[in-house]
N, C-alpha and C positions, 0 to 999 in steps of 0.2 A: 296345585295338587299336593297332598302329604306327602312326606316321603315315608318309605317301606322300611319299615324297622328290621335290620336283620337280627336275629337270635343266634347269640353265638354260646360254646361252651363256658366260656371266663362269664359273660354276661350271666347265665344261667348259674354258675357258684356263688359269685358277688351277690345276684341277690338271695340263695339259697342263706349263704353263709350272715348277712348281712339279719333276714329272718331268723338264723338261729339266734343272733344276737339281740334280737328282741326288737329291732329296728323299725319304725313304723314307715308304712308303703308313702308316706310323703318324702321320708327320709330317702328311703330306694330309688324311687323316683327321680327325688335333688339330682344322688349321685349318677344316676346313668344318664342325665339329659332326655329324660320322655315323660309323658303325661301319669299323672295318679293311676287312673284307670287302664293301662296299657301294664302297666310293674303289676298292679291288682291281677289281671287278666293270665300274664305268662305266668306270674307267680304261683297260680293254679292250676294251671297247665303241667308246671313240672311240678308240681307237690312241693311249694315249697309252706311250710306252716308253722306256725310259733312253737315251741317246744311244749310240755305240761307245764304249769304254773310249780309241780311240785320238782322241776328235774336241775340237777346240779351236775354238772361236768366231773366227771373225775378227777383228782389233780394226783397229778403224779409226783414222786418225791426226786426233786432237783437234784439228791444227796447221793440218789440210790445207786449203789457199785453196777458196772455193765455188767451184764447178762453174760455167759461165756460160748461159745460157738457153740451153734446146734441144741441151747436150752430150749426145753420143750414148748413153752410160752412163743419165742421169737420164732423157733422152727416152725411153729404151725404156722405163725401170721403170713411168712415168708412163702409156705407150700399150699395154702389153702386154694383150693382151685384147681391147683394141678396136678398132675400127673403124679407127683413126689408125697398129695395128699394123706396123711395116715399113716409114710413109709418114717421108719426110724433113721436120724440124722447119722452120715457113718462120716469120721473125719475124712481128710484124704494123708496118703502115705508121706509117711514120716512126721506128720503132726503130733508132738507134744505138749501137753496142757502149760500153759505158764500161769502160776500161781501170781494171784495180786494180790498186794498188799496193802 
């Protein structure tokens, strides 16, 4: 008798992630140890799909100076969701900016 494949989180990114990489369902398959048609099957199950043919990743620049506490960019990524959503970043007492160089 088969055994019962279980579905787990990490399984379900590996092959998410493995899809955006452009990776073909025989490929997904090799790696997790199960049939073509089983990676084909969960693969649509969680939405996983090839990207557009036209899309490129962002890249970000290696070089770029850190961000400084509570910049509005990092602030929102940090609060988004929560409670804190939309609220303006206040330091906490006695914080002074230190200047980089």
């Amino acid at each position: 008798m088969p055994q019962k494949l279980v579905w787990t989180g990490p399984r379900d990114m590996q092959i998410k992630r493995m899809r955006a990489d452009r990776s073909s369902w025989d490929a997904i398959a090799s790696s997790l140890g199960i049939s073509r048609n089983a990676a084909i099957e969960r693969g649509r199950r969680i939405g996983a799909r090839l990207p557009p043919p036209e899309f490129s990743p962002i890249q970000e620049d290696p070089d770029r100076p850190a961000m400084p506490p509570g910049h509005e960019i990092s602030w929102g990524i940090i609060t988004a969701g929560t409670c804190l959503a939309g609220e303006p970043y206040t330091p906490p007492k006695g914080y002074s900016r230190i200047k980089v160089v």
